[in-house]
VEXVO-338157 format. One record per atom (N, C-alpha, C): residue number from 0; residue in one letter; chain; y, z, x. Coordinates in steps of 0.1 Angstrom, whole numbers, plus 5000, padded with zeros to 4 digits. Example, Ala and Ser with C-alpha at 12.3 -4.5 7.8 and 13.67 -1.06 7.14 Angstrom:
BEGIN
0  A  A  4943  5078  5132
0  A  A  4955  5078  5123
0  A  A  4967  5078  5132
1  S  A  4978  5071  5128
1  S  A  4989  5071  5137
1  S  A  5000  5079  5129
END
This chain:
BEGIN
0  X  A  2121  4899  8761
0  X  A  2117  4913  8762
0  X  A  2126  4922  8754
1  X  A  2121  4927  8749
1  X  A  2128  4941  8741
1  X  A  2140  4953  8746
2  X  A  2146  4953  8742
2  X  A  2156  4962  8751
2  X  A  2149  4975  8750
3  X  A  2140  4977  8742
3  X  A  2131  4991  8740
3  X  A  2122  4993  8753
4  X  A  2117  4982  8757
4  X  A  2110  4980  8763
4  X  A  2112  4982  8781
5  X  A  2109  4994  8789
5  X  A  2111  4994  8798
5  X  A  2109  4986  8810
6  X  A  2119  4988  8820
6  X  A  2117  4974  8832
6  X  A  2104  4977  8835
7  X  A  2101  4961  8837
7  X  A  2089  4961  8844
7  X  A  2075  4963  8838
8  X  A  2077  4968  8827
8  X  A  2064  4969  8813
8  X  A  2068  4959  8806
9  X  A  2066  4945  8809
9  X  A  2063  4936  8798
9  X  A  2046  4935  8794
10  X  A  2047  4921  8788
10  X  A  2032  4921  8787
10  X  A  2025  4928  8775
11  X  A  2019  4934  8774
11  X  A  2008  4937  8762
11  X  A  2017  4954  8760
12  X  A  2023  4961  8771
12  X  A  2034  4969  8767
12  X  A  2046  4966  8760
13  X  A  2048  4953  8756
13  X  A  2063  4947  8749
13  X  A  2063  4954  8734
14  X  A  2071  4964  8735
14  X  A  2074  4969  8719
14  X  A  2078  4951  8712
15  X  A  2074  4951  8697
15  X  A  2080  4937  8690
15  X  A  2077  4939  8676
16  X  A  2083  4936  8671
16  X  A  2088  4934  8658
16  X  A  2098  4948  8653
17  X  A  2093  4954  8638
17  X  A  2100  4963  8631
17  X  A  2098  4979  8631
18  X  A  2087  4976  8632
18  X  A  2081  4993  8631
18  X  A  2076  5001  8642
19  X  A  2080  5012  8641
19  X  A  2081  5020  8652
19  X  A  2068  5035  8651
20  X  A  2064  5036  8662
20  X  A  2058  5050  8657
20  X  A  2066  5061  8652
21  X  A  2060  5069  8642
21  X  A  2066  5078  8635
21  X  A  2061  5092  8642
22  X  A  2071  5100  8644
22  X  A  2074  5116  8649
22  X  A  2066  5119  8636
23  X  A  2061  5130  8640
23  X  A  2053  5144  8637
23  X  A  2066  5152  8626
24  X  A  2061  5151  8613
24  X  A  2070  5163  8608
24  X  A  2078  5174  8609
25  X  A  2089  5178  8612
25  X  A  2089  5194  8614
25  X  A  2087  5204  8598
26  X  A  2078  5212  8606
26  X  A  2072  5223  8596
26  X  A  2087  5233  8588
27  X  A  2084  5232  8576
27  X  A  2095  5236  8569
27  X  A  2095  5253  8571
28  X  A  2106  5257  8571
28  X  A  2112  5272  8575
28  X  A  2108  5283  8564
29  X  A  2107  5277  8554
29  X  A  2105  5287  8539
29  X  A  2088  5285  8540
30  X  A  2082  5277  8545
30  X  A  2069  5278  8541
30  X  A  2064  5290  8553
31  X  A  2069  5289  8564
31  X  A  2063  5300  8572
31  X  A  2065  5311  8567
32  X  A  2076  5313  8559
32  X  A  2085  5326  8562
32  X  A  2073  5333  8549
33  X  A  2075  5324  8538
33  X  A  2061  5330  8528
33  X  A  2050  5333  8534
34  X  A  2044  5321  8546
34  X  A  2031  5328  8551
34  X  A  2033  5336  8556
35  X  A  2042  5347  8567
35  X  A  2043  5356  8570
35  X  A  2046  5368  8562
36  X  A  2050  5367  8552
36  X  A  2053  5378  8538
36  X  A  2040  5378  8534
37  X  A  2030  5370  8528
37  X  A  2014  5369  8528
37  X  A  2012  5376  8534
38  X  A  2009  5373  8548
38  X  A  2001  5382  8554
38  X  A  2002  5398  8557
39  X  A  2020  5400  8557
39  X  A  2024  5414  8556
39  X  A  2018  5423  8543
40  X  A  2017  5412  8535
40  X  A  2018  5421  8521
40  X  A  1998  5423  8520
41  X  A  1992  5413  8525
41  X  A  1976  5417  8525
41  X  A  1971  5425  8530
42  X  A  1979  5427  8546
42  X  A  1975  5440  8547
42  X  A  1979  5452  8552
43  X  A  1989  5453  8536
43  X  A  1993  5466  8533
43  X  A  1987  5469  8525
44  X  A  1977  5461  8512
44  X  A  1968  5462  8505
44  X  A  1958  5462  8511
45  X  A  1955  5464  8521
45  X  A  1945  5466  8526
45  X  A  1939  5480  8534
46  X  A  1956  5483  8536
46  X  A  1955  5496  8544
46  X  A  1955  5506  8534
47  X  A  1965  5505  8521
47  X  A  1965  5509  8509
47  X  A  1947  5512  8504
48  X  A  1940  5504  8499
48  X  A  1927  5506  8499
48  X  A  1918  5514  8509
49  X  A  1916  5515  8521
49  X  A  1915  5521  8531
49  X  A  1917  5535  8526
50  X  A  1932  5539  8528
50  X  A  1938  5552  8523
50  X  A  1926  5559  8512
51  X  A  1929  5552  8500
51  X  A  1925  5558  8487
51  X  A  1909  5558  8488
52  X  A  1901  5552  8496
52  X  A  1890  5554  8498
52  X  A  1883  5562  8509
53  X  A  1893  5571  8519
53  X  A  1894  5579  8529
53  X  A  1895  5591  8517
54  X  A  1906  5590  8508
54  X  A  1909  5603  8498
54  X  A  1894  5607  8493
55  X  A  1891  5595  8487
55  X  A  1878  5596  8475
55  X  A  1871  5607  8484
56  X  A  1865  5598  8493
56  X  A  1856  5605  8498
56  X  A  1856  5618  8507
57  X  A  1871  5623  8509
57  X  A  1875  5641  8513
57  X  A  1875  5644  8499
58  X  A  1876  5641  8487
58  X  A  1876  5649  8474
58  X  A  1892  5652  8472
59  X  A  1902  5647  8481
59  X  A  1915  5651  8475
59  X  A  1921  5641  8468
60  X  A  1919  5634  8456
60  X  A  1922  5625  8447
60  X  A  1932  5632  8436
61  X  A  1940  5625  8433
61  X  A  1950  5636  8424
61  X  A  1942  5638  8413
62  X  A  1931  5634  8407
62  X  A  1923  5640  8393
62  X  A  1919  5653  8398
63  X  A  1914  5652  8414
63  X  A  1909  5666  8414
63  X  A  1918  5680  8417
64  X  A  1930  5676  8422
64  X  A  1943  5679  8428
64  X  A  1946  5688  8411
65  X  A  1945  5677  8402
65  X  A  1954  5680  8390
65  X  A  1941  5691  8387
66  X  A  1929  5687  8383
66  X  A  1923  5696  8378
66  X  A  1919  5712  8383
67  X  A  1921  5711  8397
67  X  A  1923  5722  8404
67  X  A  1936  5727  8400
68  X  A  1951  5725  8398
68  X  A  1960  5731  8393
68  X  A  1961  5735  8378
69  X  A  1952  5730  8366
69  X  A  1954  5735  8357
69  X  A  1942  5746  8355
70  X  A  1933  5748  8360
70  X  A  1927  5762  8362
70  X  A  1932  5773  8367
71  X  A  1947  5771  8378
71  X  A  1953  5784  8383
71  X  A  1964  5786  8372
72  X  A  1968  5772  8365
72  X  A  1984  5776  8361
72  X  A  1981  5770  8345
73  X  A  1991  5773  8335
73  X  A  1989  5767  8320
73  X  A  1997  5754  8324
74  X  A  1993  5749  8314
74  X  A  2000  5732  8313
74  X  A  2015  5733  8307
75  X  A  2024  5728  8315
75  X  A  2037  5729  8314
75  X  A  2041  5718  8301
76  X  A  2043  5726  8295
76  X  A  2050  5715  8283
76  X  A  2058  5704  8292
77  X  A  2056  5689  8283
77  X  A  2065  5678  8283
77  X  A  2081  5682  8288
78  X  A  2086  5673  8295
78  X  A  2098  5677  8294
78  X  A  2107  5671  8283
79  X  A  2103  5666  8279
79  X  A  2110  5654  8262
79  X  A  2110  5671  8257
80  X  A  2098  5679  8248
80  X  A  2094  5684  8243
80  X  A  2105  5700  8243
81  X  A  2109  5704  8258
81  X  A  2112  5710  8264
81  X  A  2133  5708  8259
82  X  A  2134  5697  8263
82  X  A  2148  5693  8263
82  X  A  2150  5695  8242
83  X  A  2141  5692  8236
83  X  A  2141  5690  8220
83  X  A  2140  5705  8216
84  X  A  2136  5717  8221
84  X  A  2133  5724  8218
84  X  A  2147  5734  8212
85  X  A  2147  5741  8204
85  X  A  2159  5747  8202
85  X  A  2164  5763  8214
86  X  A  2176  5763  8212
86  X  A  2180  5773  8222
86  X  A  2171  5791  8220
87  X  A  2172  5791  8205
87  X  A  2158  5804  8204
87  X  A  2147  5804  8211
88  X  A  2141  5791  8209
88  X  A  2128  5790  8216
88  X  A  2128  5800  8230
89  X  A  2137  5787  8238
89  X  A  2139  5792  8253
89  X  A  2142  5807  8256
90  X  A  2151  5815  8243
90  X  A  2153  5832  8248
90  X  A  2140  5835  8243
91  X  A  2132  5830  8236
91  X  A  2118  5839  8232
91  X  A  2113  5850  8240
92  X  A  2108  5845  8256
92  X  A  2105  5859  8264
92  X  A  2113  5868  8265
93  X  A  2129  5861  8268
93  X  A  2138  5873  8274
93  X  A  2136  5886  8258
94  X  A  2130  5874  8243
94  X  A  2135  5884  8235
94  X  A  2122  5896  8230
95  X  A  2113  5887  8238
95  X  A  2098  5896  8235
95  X  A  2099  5904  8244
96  X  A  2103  5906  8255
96  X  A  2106  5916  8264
96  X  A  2118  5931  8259
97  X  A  2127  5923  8255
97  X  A  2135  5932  8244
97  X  A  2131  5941  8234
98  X  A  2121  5933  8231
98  X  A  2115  5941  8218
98  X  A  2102  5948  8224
99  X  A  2095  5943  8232
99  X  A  2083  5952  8240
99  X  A  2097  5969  8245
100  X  A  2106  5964  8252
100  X  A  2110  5977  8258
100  X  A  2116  5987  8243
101  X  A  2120  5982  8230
101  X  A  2128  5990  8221
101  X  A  2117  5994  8213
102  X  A  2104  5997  8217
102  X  A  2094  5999  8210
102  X  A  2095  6015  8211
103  X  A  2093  6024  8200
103  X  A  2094  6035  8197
103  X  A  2085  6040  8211
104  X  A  2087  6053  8213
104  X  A  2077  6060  8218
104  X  A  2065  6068  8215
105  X  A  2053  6067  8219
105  X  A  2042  6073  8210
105  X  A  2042  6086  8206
106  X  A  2038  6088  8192
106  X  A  2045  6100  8187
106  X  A  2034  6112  8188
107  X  A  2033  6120  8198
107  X  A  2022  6129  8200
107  X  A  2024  6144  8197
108  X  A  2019  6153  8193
108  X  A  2011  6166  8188
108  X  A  2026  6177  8193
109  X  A  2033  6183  8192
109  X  A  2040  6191  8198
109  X  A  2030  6206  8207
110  X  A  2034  6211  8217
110  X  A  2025  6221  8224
110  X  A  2024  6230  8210
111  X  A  2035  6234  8201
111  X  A  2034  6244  8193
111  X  A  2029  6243  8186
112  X  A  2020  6230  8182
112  X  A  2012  6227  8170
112  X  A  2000  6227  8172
113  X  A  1993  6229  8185
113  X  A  1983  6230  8193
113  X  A  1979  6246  8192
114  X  A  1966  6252  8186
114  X  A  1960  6259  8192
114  X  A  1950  6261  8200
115  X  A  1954  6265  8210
115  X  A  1938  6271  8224
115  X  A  1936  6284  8223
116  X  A  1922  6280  8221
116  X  A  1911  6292  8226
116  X  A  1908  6292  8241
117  X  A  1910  6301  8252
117  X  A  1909  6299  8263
117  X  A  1896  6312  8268
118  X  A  1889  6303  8271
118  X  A  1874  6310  8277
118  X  A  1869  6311  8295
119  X  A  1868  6319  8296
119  X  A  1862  6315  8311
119  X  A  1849  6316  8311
120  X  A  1844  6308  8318
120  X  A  1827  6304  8324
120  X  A  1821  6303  8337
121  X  A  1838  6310  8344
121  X  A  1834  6313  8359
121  X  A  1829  6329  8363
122  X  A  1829  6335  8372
122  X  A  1825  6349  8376
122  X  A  1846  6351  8383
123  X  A  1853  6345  8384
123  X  A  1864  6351  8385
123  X  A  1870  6357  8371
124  X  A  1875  6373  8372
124  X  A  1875  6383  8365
124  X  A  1891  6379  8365
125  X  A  1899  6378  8346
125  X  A  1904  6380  8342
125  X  A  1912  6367  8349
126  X  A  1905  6353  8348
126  X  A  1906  6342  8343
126  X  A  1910  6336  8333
127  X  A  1908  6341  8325
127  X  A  1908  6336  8309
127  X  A  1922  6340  8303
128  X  A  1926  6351  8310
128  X  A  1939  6356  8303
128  X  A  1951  6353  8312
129  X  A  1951  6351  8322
129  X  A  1962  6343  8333
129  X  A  1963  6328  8328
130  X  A  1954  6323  8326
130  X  A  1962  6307  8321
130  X  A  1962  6309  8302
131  X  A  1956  6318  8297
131  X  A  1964  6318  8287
131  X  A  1978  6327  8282
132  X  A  1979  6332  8293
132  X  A  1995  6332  8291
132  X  A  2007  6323  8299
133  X  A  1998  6316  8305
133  X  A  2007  6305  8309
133  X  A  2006  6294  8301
134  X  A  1995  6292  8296
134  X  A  1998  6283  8287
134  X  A  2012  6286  8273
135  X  A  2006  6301  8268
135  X  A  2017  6306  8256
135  X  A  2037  6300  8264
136  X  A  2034  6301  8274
136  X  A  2047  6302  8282
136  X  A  2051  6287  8282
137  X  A  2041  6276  8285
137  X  A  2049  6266  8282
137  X  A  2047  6260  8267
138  X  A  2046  6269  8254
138  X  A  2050  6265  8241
138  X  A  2039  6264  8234
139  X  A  2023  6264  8242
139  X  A  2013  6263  8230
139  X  A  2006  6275  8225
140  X  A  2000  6277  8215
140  X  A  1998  6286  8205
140  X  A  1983  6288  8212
141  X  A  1982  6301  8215
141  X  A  1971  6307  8219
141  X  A  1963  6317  8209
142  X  A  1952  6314  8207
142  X  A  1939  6323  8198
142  X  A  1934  6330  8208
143  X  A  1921  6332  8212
143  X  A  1908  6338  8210
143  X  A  1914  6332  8228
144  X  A  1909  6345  8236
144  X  A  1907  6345  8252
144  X  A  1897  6359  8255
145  X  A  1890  6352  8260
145  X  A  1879  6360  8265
145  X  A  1869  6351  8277
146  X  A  1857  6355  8278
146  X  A  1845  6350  8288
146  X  A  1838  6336  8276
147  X  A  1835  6329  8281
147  X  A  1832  6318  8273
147  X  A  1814  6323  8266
148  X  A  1813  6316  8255
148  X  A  1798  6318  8250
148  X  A  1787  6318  8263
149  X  A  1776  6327  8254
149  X  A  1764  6323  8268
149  X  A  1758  6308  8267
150  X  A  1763  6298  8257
150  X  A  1757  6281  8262
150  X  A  1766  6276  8271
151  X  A  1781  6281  8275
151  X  A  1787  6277  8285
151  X  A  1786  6291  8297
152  X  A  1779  6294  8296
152  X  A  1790  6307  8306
152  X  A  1785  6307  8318
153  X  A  1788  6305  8330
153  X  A  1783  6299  8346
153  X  A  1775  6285  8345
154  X  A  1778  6277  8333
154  X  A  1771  6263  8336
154  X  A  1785  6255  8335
155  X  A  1793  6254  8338
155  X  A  1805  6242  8335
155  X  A  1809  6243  8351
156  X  A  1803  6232  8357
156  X  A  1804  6230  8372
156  X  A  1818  6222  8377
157  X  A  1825  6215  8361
157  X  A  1839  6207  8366
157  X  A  1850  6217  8362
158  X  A  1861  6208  8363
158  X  A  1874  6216  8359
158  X  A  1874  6226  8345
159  X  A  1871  6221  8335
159  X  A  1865  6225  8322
159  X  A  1864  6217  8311
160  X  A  1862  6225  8301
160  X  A  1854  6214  8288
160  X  A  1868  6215  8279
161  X  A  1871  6205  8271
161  X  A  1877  6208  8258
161  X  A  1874  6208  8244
162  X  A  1865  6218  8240
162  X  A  1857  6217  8230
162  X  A  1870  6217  8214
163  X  A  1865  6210  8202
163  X  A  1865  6204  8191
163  X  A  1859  6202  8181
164  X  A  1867  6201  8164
164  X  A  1859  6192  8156
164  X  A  1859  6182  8157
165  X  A  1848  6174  8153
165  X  A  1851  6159  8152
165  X  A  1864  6150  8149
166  X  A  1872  6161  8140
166  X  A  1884  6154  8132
166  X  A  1897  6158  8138
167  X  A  1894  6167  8147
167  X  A  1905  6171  8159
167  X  A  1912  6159  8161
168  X  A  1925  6157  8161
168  X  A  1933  6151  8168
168  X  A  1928  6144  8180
169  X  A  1928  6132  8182
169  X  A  1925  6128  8200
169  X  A  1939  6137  8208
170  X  A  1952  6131  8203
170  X  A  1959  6130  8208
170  X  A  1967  6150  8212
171  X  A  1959  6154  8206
171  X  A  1960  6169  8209
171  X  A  1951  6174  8221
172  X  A  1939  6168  8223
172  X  A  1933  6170  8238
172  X  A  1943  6162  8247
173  X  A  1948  6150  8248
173  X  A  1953  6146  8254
173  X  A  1967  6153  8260
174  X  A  1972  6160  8249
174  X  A  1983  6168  8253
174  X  A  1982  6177  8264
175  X  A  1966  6186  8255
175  X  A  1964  6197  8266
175  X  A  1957  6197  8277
176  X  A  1953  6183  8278
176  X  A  1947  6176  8293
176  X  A  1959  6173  8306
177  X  A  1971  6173  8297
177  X  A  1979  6172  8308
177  X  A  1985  6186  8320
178  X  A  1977  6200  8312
178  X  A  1982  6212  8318
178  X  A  1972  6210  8330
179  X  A  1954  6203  8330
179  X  A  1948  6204  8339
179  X  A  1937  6195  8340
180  X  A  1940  6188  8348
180  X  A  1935  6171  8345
180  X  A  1919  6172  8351
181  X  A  1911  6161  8347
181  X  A  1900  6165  8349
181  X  A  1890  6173  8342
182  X  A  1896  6176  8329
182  X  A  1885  6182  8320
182  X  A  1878  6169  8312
183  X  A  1867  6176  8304
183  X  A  1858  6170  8297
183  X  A  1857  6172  8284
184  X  A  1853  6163  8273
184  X  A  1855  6167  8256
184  X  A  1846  6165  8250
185  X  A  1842  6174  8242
185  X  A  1832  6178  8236
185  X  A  1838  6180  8219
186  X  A  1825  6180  8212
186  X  A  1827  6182  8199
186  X  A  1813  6193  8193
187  X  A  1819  6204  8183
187  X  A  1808  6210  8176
187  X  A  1809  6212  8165
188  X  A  1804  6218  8152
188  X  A  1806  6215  8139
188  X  A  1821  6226  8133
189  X  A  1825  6230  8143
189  X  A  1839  6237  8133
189  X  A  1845  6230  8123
190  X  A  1851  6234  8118
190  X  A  1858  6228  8108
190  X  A  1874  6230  8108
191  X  A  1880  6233  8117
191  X  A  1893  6237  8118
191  X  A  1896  6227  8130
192  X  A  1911  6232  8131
192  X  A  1920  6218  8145
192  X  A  1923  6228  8155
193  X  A  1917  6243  8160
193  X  A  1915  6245  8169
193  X  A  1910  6239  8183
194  X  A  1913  6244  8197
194  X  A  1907  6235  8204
194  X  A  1902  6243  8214
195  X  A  1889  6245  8219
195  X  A  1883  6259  8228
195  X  A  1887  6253  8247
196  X  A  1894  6257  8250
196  X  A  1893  6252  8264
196  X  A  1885  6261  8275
197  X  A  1877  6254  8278
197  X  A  1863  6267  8287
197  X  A  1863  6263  8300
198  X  A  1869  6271  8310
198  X  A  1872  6271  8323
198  X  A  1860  6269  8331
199  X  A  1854  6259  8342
199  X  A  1843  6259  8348
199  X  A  1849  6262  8364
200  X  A  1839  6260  8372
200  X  A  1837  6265  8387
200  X  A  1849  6260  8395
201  X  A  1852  6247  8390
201  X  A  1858  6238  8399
201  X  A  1875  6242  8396
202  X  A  1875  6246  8385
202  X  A  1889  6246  8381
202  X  A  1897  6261  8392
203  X  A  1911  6256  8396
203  X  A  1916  6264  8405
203  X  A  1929  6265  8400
204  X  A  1936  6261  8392
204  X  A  1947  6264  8387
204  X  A  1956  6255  8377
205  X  A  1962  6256  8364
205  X  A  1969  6249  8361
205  X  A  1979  6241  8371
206  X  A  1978  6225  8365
206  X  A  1992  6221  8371
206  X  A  2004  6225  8368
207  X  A  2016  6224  8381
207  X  A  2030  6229  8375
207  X  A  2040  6223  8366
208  X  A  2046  6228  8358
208  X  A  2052  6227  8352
208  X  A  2060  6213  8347
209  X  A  2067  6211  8362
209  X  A  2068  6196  8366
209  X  A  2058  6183  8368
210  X  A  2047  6181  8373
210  X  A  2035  6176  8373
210  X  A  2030  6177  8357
211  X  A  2035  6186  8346
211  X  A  2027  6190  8336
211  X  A  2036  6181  8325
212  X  A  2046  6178  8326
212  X  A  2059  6173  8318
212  X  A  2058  6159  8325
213  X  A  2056  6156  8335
213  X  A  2057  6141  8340
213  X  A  2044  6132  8333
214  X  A  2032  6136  8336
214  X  A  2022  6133  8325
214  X  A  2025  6132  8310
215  X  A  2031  6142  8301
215  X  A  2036  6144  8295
215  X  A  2038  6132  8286
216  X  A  2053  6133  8294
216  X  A  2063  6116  8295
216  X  A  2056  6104  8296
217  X  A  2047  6102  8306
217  X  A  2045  6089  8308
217  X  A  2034  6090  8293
218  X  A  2025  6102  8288
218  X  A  2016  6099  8281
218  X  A  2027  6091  8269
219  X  A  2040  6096  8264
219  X  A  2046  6089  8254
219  X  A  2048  6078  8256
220  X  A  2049  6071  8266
220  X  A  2060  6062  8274
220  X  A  2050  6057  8284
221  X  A  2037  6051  8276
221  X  A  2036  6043  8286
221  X  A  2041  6034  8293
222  X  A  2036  6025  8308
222  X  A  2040  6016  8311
222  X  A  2031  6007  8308
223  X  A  2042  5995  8308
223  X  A  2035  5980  8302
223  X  A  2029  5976  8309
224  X  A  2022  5970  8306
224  X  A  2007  5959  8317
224  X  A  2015  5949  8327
225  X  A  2012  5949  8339
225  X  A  2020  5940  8343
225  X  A  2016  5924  8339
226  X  A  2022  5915  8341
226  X  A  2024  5901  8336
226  X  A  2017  5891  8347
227  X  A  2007  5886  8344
227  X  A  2000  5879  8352
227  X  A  2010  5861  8359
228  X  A  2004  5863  8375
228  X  A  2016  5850  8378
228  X  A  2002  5842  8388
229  X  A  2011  5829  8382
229  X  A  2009  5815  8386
229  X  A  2002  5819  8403
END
């Protein structure tokens, strides 16, 4: 009997000869450890896919992301492009801004170079000669003051008209638009750079002095447009 062979199990249980049953492999350590990396990594691809097909279908995909931001904003130069660029480049705005502000000021009409004819076309008596001596007083050259013609006279329902030749100056109504804002401009066949100013209903008084010179100023000196943002 076999020393393998336990007491009492002889007989057709007698282990004999050489060979033995063989154990069951143990499963190697690296082969799991890949199957579990597998499976981690499928479904992260999986959840990944998931994601981007949640996006698609809300419409937030970065094509539409991007094409929605270059409609609000301009396309930002490269940064390669950017870094290559010379140091002028980069002062460009500071220097267009420089030169927007050292821009002469606009060169308009002096009051003394201006003459008004001052008319009235209201029923208030001795209208016509109170703002034309206030006008003489702040520096412009006064003509002809009286009651305005009978094609204007009780029909000018606004502040008043500032009648003209065609070749009149713009920039000489503009001057004398700043003593009382709210007039209107007209043209008729004179031929001189006179300018008729015909008082209507509405009109109540020149502006002051201060109010008259601040217009003035800004008409030289305009302000710039402001600068549109992102």
């Amino acid at each position: 009997m076999s020393m393998l062979t336990p007491p009492g199990m002889g007989g057709k249980y007698r282990v004999t000869g050489t060979a033995y049953p063989r154990m069951s492999r143990k499963r190697s350590r690296p082969r799991i450890v890949l199957a579990v990396l597998g499976s981690v990594l499928a479904l992260a691809l999986v959840g990944y896919g998931a994601l981007q097909l949640i996006d698609v279908f809300r419409g937030d995909g970065p094509k539409r992301n991007t094409a929605a931001g270059a409609k609000d904003c301009p396309t930002k130069a490269p940064d390669s492009a950017a870094k290559g660029a010379p140091a002028a480049a980069k002062g460009a705005p500071a220097a267009a801004t420089a030169s927007a502000a050292a821009k002469p000021a606009v060169v308009l009409p002096a009051p003394g170079t201006i003459t008004v004819n001052v008319y009235n076309a209201t029923a208030r008596a001795g209208l016509a000669k109170a703002v034309g001596d206030e006008l003489a007083k702040r520096g412009f050259v006064v003509g002809k003051v009286g009651n305005a013609p009978p094609d204007f006279d009780k029909k000018v329902p606004g502040t008043g008209i500032l009648l003209g030749s065609p070749a009149t100056d713009k920039a000489a109504y503009a001057v004398l638009g700043t003593q009382l804002p709210g007039t209107t401009q007209q043209t008729d066949t004179r031929e001189t750079a006179d300018i008729d100013l015909i008082l209507g209903d509405a009109f109540k008084e020149l502006s002051t002095k201060e109010d008259a010179d601040k217009a003035l100023a800004l008409l030289a000196n305009p302000a710039p447009a402001p600068a549109g943002k992102c």
